[in-house]
mmCIF file of the C-alpha atoms, coordinates in Angstrom:
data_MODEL
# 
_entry.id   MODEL 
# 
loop_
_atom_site.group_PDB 
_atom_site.id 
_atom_site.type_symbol 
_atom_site.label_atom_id 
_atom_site.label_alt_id 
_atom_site.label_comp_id 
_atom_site.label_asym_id 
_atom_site.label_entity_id 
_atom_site.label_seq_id 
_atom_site.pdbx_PDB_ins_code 
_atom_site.Cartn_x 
_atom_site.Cartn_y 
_atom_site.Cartn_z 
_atom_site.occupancy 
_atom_site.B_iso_or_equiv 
_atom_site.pdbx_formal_charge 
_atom_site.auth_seq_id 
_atom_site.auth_comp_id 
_atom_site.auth_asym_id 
_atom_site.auth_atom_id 
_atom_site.pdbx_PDB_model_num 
ATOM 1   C CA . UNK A 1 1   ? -4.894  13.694 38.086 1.00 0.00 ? 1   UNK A CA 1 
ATOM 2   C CA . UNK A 1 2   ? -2.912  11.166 35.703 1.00 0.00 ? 2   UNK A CA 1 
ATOM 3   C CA . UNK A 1 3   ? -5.110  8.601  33.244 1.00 0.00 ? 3   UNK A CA 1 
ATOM 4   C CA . UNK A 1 4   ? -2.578  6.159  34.145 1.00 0.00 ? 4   UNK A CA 1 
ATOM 5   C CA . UNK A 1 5   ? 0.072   5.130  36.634 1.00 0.00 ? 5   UNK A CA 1 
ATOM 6   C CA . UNK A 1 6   ? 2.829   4.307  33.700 1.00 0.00 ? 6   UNK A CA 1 
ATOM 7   C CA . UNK A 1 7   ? 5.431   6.928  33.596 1.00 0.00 ? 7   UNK A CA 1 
ATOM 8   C CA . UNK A 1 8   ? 7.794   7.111  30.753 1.00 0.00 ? 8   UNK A CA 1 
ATOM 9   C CA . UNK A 1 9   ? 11.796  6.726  31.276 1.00 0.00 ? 9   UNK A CA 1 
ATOM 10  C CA . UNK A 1 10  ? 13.813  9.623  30.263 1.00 0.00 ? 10  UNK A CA 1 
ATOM 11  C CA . UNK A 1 11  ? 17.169  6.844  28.694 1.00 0.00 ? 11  UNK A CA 1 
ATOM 12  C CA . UNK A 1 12  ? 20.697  9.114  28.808 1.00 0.00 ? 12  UNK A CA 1 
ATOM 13  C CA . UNK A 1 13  ? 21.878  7.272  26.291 1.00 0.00 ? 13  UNK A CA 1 
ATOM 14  C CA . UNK A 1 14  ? 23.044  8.205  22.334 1.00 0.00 ? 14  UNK A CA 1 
ATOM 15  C CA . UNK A 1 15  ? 20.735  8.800  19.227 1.00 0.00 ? 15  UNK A CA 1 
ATOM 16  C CA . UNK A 1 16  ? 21.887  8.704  15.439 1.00 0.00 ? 16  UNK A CA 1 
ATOM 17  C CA . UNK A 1 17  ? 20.954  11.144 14.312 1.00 0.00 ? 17  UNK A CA 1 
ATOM 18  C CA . UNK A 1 18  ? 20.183  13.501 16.391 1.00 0.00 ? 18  UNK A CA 1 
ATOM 19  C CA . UNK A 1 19  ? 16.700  15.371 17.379 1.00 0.00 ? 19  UNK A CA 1 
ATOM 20  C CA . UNK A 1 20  ? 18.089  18.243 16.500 1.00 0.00 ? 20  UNK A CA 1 
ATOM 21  C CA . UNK A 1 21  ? 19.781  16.782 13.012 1.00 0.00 ? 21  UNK A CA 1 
ATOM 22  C CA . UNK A 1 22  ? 16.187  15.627 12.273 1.00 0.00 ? 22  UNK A CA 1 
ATOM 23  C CA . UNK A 1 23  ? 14.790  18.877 12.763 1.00 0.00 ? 23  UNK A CA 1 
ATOM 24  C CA . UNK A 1 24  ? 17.617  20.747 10.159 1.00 0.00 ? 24  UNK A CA 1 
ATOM 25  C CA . UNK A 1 25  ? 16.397  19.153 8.002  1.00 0.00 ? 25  UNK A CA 1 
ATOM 26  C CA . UNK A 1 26  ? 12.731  19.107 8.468  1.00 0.00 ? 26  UNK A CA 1 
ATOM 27  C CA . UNK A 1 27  ? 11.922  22.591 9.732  1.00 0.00 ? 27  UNK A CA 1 
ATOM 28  C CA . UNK A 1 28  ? 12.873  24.456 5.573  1.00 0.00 ? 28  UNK A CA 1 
ATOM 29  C CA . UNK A 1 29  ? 10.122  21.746 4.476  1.00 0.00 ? 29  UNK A CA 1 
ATOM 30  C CA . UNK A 1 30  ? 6.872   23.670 6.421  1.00 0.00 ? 30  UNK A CA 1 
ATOM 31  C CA . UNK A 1 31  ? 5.128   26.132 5.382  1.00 0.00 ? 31  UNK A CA 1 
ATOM 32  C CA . UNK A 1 32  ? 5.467   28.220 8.849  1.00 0.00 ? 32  UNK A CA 1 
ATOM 33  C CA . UNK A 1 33  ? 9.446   28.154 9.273  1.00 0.00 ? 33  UNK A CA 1 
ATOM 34  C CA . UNK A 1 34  ? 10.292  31.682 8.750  1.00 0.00 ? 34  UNK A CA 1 
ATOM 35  C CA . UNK A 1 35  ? 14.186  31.356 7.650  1.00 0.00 ? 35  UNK A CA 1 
ATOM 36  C CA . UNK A 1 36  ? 15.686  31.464 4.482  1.00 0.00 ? 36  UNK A CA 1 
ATOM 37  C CA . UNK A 1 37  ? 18.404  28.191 4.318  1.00 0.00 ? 37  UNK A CA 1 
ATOM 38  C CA . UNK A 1 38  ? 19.767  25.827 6.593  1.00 0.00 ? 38  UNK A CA 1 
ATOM 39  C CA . UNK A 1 39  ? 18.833  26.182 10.338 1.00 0.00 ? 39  UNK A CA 1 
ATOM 40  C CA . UNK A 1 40  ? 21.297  26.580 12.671 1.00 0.00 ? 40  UNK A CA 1 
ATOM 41  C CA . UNK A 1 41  ? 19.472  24.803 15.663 1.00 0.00 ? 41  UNK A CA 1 
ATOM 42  C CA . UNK A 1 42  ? 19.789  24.957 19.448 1.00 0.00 ? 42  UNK A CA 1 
ATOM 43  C CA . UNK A 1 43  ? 17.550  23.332 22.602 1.00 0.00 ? 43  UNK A CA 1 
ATOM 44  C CA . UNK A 1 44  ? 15.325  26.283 23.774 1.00 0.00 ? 44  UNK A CA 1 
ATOM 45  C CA . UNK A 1 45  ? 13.242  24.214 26.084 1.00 0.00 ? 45  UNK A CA 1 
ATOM 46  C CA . UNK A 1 46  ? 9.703   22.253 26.157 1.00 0.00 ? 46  UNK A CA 1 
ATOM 47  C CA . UNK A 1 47  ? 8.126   19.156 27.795 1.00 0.00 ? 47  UNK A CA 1 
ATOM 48  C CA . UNK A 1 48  ? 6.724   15.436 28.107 1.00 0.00 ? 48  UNK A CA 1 
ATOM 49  C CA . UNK A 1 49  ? 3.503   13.997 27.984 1.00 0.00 ? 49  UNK A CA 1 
ATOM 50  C CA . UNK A 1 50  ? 3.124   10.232 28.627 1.00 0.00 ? 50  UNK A CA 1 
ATOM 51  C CA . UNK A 1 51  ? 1.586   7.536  26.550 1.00 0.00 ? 51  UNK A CA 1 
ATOM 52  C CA . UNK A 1 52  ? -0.631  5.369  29.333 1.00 0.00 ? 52  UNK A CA 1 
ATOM 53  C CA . UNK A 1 53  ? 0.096   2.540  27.162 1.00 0.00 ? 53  UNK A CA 1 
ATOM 54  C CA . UNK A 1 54  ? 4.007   3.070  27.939 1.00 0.00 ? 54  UNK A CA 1 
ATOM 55  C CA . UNK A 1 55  ? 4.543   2.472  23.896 1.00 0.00 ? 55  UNK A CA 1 
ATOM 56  C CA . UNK A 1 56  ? 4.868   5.927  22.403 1.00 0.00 ? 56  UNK A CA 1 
ATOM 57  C CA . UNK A 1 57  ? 7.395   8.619  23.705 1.00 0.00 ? 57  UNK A CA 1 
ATOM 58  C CA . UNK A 1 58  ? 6.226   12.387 23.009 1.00 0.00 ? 58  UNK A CA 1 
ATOM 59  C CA . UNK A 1 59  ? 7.906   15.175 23.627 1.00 0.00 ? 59  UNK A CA 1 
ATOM 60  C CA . UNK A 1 60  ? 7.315   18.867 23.089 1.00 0.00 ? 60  UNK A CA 1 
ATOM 61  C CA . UNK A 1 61  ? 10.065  20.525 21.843 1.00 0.00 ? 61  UNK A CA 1 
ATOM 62  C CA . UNK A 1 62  ? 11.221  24.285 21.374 1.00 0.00 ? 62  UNK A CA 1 
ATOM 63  C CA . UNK A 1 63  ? 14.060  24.927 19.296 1.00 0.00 ? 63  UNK A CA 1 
ATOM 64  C CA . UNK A 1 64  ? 15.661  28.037 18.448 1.00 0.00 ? 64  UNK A CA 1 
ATOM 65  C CA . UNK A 1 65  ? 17.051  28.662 15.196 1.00 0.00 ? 65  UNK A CA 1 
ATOM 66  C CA . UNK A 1 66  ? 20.117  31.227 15.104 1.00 0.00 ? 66  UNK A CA 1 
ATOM 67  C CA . UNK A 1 67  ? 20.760  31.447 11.667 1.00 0.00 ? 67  UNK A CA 1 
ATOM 68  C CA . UNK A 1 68  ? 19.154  34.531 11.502 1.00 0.00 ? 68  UNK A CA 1 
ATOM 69  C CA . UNK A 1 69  ? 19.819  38.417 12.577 1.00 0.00 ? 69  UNK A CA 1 
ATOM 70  C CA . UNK A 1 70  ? 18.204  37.352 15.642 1.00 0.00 ? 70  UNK A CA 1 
ATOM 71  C CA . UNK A 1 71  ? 16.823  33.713 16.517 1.00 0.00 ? 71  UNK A CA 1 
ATOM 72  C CA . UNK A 1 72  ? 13.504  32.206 16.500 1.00 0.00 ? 72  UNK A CA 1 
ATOM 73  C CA . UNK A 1 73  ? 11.705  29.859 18.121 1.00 0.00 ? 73  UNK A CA 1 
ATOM 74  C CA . UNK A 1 74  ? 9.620   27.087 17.076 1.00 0.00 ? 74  UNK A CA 1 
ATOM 75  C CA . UNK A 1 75  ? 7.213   24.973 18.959 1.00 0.00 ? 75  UNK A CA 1 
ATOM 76  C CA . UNK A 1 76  ? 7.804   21.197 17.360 1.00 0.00 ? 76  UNK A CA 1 
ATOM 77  C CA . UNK A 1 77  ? 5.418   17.892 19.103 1.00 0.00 ? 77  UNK A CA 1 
ATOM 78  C CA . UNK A 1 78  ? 6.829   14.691 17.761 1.00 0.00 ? 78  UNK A CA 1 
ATOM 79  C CA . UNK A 1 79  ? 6.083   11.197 18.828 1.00 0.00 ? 79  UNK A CA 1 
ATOM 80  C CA . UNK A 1 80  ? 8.772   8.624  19.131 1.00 0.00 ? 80  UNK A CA 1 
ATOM 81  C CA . UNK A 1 81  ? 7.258   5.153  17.729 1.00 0.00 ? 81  UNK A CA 1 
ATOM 82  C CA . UNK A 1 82  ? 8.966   1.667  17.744 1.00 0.00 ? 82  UNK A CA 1 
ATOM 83  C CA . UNK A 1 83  ? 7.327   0.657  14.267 1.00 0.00 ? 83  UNK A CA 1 
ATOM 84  C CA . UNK A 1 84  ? 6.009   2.677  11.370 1.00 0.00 ? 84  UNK A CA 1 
ATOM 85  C CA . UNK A 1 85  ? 2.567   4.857  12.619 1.00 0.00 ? 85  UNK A CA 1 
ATOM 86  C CA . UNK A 1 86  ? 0.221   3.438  9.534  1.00 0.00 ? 86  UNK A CA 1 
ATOM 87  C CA . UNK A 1 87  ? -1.251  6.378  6.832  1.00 0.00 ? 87  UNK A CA 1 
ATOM 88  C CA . UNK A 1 88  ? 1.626   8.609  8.005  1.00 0.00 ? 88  UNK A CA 1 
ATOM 89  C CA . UNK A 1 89  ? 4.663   8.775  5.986  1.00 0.00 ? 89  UNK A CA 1 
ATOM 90  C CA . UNK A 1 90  ? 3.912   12.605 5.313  1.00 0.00 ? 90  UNK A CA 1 
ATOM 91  C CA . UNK A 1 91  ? 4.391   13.448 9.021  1.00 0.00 ? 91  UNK A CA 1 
ATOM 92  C CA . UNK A 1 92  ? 7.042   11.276 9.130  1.00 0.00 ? 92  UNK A CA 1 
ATOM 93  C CA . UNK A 1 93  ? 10.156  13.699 10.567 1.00 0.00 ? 93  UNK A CA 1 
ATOM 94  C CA . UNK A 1 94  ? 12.502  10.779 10.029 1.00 0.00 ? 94  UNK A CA 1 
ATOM 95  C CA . UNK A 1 95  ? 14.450  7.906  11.821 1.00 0.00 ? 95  UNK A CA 1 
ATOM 96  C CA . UNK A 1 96  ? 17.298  7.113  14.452 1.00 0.00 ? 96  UNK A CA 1 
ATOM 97  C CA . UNK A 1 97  ? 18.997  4.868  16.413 1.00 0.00 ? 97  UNK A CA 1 
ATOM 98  C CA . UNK A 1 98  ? 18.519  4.525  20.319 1.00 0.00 ? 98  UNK A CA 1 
ATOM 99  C CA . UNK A 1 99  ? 21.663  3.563  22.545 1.00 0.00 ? 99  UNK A CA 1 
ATOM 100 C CA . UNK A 1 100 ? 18.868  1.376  24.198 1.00 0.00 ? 100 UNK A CA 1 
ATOM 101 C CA . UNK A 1 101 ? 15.345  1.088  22.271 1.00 0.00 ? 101 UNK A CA 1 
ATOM 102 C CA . UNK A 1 102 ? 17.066  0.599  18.745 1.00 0.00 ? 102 UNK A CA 1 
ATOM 103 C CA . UNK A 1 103 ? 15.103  1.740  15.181 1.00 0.00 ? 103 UNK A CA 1 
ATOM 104 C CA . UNK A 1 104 ? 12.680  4.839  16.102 1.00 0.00 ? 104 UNK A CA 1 
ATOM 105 C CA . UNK A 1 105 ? 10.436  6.407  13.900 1.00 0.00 ? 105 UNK A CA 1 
ATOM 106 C CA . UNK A 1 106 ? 9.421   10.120 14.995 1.00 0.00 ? 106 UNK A CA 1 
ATOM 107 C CA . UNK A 1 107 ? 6.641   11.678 13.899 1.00 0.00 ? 107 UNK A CA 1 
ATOM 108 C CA . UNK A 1 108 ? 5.225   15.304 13.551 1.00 0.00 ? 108 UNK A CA 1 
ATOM 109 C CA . UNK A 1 109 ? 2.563   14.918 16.807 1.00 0.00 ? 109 UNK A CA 1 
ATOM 110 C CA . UNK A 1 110 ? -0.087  16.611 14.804 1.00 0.00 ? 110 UNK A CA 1 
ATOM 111 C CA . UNK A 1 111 ? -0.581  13.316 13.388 1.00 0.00 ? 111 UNK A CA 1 
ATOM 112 C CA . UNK A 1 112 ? 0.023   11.024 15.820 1.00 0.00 ? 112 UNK A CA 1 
ATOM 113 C CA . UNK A 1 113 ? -3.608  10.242 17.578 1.00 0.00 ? 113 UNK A CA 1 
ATOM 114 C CA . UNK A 1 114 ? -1.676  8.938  20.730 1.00 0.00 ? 114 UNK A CA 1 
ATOM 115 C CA . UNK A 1 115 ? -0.407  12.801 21.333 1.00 0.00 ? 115 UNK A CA 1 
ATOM 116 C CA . UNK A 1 116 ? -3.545  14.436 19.902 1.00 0.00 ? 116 UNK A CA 1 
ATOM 117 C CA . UNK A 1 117 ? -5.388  12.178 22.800 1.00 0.00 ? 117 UNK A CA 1 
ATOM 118 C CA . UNK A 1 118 ? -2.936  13.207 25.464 1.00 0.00 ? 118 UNK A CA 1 
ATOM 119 C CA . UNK A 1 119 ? -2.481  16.845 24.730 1.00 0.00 ? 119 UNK A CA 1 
ATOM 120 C CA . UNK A 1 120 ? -6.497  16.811 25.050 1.00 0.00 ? 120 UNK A CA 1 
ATOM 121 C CA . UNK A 1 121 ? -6.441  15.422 27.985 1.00 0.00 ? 121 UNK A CA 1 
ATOM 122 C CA . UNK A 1 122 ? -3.554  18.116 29.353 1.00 0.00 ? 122 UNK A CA 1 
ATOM 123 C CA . UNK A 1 123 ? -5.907  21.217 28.302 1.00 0.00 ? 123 UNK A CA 1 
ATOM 124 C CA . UNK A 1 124 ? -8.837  19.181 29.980 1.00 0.00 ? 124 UNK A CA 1 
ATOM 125 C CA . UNK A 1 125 ? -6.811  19.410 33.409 1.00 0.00 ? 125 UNK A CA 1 
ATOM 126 C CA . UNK A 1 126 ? -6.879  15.137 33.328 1.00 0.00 ? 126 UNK A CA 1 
ATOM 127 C CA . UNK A 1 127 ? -2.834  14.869 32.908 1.00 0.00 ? 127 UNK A CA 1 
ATOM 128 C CA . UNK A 1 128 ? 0.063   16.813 33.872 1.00 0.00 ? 128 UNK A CA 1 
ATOM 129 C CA . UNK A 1 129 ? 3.083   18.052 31.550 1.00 0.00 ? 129 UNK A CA 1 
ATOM 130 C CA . UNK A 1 130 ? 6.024   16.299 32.737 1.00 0.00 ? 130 UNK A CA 1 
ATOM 131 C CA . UNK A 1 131 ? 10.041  17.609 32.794 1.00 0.00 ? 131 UNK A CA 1 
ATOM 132 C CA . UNK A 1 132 ? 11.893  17.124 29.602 1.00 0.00 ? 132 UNK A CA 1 
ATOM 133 C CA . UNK A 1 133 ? 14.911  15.527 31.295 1.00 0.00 ? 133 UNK A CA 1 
ATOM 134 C CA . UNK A 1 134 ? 14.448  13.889 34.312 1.00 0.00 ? 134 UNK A CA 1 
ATOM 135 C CA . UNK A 1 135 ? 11.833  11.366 34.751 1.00 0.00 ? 135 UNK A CA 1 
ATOM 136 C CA . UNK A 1 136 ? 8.194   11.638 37.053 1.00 0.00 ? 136 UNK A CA 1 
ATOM 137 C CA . UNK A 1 137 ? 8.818   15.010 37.248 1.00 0.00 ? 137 UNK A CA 1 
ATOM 138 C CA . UNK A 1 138 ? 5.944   17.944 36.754 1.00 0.00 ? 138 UNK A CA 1 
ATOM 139 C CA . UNK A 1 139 ? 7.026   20.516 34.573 1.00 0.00 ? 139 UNK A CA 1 
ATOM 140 C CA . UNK A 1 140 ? 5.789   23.440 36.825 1.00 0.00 ? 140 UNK A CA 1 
ATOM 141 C CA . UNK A 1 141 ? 6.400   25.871 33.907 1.00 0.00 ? 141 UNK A CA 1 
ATOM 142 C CA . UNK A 1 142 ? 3.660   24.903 31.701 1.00 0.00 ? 142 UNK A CA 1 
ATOM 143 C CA . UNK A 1 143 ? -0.133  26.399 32.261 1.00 0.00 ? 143 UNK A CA 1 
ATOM 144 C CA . UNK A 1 144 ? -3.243  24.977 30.920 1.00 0.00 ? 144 UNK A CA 1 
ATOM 145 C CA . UNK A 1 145 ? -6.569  26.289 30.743 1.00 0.00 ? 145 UNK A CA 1 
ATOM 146 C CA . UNK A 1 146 ? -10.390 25.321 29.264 1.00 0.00 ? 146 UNK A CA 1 
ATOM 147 C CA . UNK A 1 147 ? -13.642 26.883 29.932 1.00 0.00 ? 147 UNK A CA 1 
ATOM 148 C CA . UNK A 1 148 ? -15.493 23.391 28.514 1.00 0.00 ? 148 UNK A CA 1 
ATOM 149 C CA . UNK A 1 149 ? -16.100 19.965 29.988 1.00 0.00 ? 149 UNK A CA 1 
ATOM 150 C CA . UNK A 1 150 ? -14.157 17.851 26.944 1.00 0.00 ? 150 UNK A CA 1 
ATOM 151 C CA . UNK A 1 151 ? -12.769 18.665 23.834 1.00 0.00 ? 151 UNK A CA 1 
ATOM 152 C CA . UNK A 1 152 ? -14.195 17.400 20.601 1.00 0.00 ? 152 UNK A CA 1 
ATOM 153 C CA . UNK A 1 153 ? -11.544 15.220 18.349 1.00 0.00 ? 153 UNK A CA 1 
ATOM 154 C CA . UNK A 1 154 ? -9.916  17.060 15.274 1.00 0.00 ? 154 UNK A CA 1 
ATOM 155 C CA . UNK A 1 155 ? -10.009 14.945 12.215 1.00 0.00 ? 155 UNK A CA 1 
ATOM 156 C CA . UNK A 1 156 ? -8.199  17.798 10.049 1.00 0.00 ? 156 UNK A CA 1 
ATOM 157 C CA . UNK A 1 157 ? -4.688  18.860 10.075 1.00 0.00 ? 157 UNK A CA 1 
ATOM 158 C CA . UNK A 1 158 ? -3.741  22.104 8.312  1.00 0.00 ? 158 UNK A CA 1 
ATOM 159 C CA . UNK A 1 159 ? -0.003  24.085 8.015  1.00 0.00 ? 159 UNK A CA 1 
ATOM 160 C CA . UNK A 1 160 ? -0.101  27.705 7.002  1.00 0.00 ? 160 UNK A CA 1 
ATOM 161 C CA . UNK A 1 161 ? 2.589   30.380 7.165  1.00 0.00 ? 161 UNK A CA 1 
ATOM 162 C CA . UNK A 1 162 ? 1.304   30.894 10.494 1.00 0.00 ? 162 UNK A CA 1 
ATOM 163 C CA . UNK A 1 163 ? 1.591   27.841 12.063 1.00 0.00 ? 163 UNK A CA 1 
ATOM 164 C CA . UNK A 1 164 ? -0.729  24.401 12.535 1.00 0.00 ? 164 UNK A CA 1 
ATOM 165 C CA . UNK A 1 165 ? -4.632  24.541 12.573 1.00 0.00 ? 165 UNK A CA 1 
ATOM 166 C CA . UNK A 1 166 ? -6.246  21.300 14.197 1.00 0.00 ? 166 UNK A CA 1 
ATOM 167 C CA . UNK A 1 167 ? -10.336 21.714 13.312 1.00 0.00 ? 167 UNK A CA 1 
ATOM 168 C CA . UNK A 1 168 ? -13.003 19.833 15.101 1.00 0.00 ? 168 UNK A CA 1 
ATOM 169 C CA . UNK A 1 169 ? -16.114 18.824 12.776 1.00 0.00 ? 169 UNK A CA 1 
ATOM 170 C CA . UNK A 1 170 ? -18.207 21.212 15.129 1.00 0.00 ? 170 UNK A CA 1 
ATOM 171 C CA . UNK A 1 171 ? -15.798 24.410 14.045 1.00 0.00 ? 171 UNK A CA 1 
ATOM 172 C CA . UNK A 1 172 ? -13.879 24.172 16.993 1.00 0.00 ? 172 UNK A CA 1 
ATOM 173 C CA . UNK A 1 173 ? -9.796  24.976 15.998 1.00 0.00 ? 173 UNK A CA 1 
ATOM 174 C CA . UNK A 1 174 ? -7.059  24.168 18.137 1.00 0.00 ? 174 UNK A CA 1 
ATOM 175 C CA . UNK A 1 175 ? -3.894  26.569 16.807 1.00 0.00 ? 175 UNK A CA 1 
ATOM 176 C CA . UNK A 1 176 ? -0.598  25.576 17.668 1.00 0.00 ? 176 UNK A CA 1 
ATOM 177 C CA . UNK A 1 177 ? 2.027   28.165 17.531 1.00 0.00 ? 177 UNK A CA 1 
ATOM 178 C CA . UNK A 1 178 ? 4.957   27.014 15.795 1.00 0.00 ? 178 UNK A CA 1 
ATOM 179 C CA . UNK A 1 179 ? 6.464   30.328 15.549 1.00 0.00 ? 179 UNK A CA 1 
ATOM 180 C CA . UNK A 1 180 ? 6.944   31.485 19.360 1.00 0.00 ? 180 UNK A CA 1 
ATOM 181 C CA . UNK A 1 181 ? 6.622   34.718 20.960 1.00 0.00 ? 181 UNK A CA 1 
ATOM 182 C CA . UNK A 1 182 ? 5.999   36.230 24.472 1.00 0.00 ? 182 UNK A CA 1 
ATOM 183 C CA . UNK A 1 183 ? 1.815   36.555 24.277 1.00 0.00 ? 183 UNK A CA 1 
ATOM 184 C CA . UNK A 1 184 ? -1.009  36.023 26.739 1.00 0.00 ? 184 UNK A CA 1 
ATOM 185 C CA . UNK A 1 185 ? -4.284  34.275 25.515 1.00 0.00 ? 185 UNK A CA 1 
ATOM 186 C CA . UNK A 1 186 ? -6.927  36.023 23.885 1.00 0.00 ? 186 UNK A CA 1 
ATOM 187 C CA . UNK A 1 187 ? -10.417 36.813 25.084 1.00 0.00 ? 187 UNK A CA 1 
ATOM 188 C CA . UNK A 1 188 ? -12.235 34.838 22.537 1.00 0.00 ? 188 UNK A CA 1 
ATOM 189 C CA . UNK A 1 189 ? -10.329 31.860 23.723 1.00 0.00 ? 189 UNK A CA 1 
ATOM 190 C CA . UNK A 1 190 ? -12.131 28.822 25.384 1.00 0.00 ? 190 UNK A CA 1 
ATOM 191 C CA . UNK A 1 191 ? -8.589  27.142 26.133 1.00 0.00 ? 191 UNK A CA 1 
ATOM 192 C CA . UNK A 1 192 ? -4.873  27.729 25.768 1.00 0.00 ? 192 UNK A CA 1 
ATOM 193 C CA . UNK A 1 193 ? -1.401  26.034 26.892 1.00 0.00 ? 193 UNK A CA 1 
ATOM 194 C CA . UNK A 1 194 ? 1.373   28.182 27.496 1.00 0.00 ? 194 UNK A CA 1 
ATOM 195 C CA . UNK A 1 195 ? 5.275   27.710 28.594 1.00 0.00 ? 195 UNK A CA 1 
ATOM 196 C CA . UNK A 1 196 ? 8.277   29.357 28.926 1.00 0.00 ? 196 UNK A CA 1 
ATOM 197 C CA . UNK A 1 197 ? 11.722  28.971 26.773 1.00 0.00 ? 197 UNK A CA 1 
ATOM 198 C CA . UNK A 1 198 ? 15.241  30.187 26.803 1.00 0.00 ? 198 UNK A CA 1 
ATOM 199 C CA . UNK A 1 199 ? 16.905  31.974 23.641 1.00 0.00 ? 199 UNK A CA 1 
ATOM 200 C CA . UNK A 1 200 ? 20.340  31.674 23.314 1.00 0.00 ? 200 UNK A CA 1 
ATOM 201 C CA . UNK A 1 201 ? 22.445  34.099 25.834 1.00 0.00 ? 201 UNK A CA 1 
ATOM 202 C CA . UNK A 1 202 ? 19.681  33.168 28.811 1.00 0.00 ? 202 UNK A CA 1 
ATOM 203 C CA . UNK A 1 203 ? 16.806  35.062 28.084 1.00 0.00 ? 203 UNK A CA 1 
ATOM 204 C CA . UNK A 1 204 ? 13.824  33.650 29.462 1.00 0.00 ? 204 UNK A CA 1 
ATOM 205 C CA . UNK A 1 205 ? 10.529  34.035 27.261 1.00 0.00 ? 205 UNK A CA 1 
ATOM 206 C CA . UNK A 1 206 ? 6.779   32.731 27.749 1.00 0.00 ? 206 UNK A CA 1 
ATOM 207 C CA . UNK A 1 207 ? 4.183   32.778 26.014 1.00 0.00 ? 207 UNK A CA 1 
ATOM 208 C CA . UNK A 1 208 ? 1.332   30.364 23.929 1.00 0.00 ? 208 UNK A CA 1 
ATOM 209 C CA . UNK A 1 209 ? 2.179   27.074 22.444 1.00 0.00 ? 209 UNK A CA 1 
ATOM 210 C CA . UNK A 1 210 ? -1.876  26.274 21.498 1.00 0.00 ? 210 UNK A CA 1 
ATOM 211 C CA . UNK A 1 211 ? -5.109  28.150 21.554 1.00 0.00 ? 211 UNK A CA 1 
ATOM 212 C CA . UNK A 1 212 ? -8.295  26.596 21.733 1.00 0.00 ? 212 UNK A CA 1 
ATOM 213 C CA . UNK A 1 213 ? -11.159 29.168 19.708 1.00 0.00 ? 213 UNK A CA 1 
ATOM 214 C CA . UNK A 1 214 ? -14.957 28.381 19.779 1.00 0.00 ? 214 UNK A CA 1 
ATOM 215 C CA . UNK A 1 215 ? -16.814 27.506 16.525 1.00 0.00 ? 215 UNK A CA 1 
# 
């Protein structure tokens, strides 16, 4: 069931730079990107969630990164914003110019509250991911699960080598999984998301973009 009857518009339209400029050169700068230079960066797949209050754009991206022996994929959430998000220029990603909306800021999700709120709200069952590329569109691929009622918020953002740690002031940690692999949740989960990708050369993978462990 949707929060809200506003559906975002997928523009086809140009953007300077690019997402996937953007992401060259922010991927080296965290802690859990596993090459050793420049990324060489193609779109591996991922989805849409929608801001009820039609102003943010998020968007769930996996890249793959073939700079490497073999390539890798990362699991990236970044919000699209119209105006500087206040007390974030460290998760800023950086800016570009929309064919149609003009100046956009994007964001690393993990610290935008508009996608924390909505990729709660996905695990609790109340929203549905949508398709990355054509608008009101479910994205059938992606699987959500939680054992509770509603999730607590998570004040504290943390990158490791592993990937991002969002922790609830009761203990409870929401992992995302930058790094992607083919994995099924584990037992001592309370809630998980998972999808499916494509590497370059068409294989299909799927596997956990977050895990939801107890306190």
């Amino acid at each position: 069931m949707r929060e809200s009857p506003f559906m975002a518009v997928i523009h086809q339209t140009t953007l300077k730079p690019t997402k996937l400029e953007l992401l060259t050169a922010w991927l080296p700068t965290r802690p859990w990107y596993r090459g050793d230079g420049v990324p060489s960066l193609v779109k591996a797949g991922g989805f849409r969630l929608d801001d009820p209050q039609g102003e943010v754009g998020m968007e769930f991206m996996v890249v793959a990164d073939t700079s490497g022996a073999r390539p890798v994929a990362y699991f990236v959430p970044l919000t699209y914003r119209g105006a500087p998000l206040d007390e974030a220029e460290d998760a800023l990603v950086g800016t570009m110019e929309h064919g149609v909306l003009g100046r956009r800021w994007a964001y690393d999700g993990c610290h935008d509250p508009v996608l924390l709120a909505q990729f709660a709200a996905l695990i609790e069952g109340r929203v549905q991911a949508q398709d990355q590329n054509v608008t009101d569109t479910v994205d059938q691929d992606v699987s959500r699960a939680f054992s509770g009622d509603v999730l607590p918020r998570f004040p504290t953002v943390w990158n490791d080598d592993e990937g991002t740690e969002l922790k609830a002031a009761d203990g409870t940690v929401l992992r995302l999984q930058r790094v992607l692999a083919p994995a099924d949740a584990p037992e001592e989960a309370i809630g998980h998301v998972a999808g499916a990708w494509t590497l370059p050369g068409g294989v299909r993978e799927r596997g956990l973009f977050a895990v939801l462990r107890p306190a």
